[in-house]
N, C-alpha and C positions, 0 to 999 in steps of 0.2 A: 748409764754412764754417758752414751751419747749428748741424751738429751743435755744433760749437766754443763757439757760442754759446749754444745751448741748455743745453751743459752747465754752460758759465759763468752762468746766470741759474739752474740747479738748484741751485748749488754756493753762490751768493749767496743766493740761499734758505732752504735747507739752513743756513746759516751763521746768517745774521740769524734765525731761530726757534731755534735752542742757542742762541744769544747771550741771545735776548730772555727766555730761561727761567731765566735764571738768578738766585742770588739776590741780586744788586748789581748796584747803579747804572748804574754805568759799562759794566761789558758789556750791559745791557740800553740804553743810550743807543747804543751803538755797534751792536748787533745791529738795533737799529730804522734807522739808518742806511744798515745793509747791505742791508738789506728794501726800504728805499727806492729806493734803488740798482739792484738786479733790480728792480722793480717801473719804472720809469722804463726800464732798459733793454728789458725787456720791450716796452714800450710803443713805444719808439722802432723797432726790429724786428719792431713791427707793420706797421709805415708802408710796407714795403719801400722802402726808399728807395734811390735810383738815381742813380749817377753821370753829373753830367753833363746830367742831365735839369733844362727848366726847370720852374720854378714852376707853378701851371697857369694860365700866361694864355701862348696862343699856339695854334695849331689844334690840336698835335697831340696823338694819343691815348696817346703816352709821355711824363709828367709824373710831378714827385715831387709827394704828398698832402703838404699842411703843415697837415692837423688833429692828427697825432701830435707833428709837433715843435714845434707850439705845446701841446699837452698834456704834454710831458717839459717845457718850458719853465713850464711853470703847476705841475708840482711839485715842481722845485726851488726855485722859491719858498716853496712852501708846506711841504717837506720842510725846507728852513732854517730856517724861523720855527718851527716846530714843532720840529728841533732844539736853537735855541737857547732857547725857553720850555721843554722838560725838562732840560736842561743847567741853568736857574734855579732849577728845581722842584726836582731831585738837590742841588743846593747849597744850598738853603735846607732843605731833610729833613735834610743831614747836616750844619746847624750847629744846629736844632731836636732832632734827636733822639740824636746823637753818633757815629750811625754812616751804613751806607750799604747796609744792608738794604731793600728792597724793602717785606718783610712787615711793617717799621713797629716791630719787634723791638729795644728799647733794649737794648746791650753791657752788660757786666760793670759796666764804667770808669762808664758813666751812671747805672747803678743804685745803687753806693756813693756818687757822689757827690749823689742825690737823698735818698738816706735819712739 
């Protein structure tokens, strides 16, 4: 089960940096997303988290740690806002600049029509 997951937080990795390099928008919104994503699962498969197990208030010395899923909980929040403030950012570049280049690179179409 390890493995399983290990290789899905590779894969999601993996994914989200091709994504992020690329030269548009939208796949670069969506690969940061998927970064996010492994990154959060990562973290929450830090915690080992245990079935069954209480919180840590009670004697005993099998508890599940809820510093990690308060921490996956603290950046989904902040992986949303920052989601939706570049999803603002990309729509506002591509009604400013005409297209949805990255490198800031005005199209053919906005070129004729500035000259």
């Amino acid at each position: 089960m390890e493995l399983l997951i290990s290789i899905m937080i590779a894969v999601m990795t993996a994914c989200g940096v091709y994504l992020m390099l690329r030269g548009r928008t939208f796949p670069v919104i969506v690969g940061l997303t998927l970064f996010t994503y492994a990154v959060n699962l990562f973290i929450f498969v830090m915690g080992r988290l245990t079935a069954g197990a209480p919180p840590v208030i009670g004697t005993s010395d099998h508890y599940a740690d809820p510093l990690p899923q308060a921490l996956v909980l603290t950046a989904i929040v902040i992986s949303f806002a920052m989601t939706a403030f570049v999803l603002v950012l990309a729509l506002r570049a591509r009604a400013e600049l005409g297209n949805d280049h990255v490198d800031g690179t005005p199209s053919d179409a906005a070129q004729e029509d500035r000259a």
